[in-house]
N, C-alpha and C positions, 0 to 999 in steps of 0.2 A: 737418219732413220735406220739404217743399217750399217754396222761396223766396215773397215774393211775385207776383212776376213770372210765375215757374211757375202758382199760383195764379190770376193771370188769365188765361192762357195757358187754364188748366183752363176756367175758366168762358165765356171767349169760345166755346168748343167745345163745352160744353152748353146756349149759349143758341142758337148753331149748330141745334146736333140739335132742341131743341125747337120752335124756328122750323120745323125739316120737319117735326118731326108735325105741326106747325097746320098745312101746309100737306097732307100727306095725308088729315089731318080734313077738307079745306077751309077750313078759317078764314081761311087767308091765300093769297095769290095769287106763284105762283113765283118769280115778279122778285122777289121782296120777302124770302126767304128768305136767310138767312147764310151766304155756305161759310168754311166755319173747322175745320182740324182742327189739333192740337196737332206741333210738331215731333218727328220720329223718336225723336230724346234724352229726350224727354221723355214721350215714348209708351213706351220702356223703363223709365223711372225709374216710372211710373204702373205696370206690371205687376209691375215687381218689387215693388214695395211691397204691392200687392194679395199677391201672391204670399207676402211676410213675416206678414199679416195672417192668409192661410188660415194658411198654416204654426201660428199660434197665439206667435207673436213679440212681438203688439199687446199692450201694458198698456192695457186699458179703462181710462179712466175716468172713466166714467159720465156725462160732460159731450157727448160729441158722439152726433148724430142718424147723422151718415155713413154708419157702415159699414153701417147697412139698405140706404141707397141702394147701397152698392156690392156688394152681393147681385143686386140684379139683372145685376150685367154678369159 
């Protein structure tokens, strides 16, 4: 579904976000946070998919952890 390239496009962007929660935890100090969010195109292609997934489009199977994680968004 997504390149690789996409893919770390993905992951740049949520190690982005969780760098801020450290830092509204406190853990980490602001200078030091990521900013990274994913190109426009690609912030499409991520909803639409999500969007496939609600639909019930997804063939599980049964190998991936993911789609828990993307319950939360």
């Amino acid at each position: 579904m997504f390149t690789i390239g996409e893919r770390i496009a993905i992951n740049q962007e949520r190690a982005a976000l969780e760098d801020f929660v450290n830092y509204l935890f406190g853990e980490m100090p602001r200078e030091d946070v990521r900013m990274y969010q994913v190109p426009v195109k690609l912030e499409e292609k991520i909803t639409w998919s999500i969007h496939l997934i609600n639909q019930g489009n997804y063939i599980y199977n049964g190998r991936s952890e993911y789609l828990e994680h993307l319950k939360k968004y």
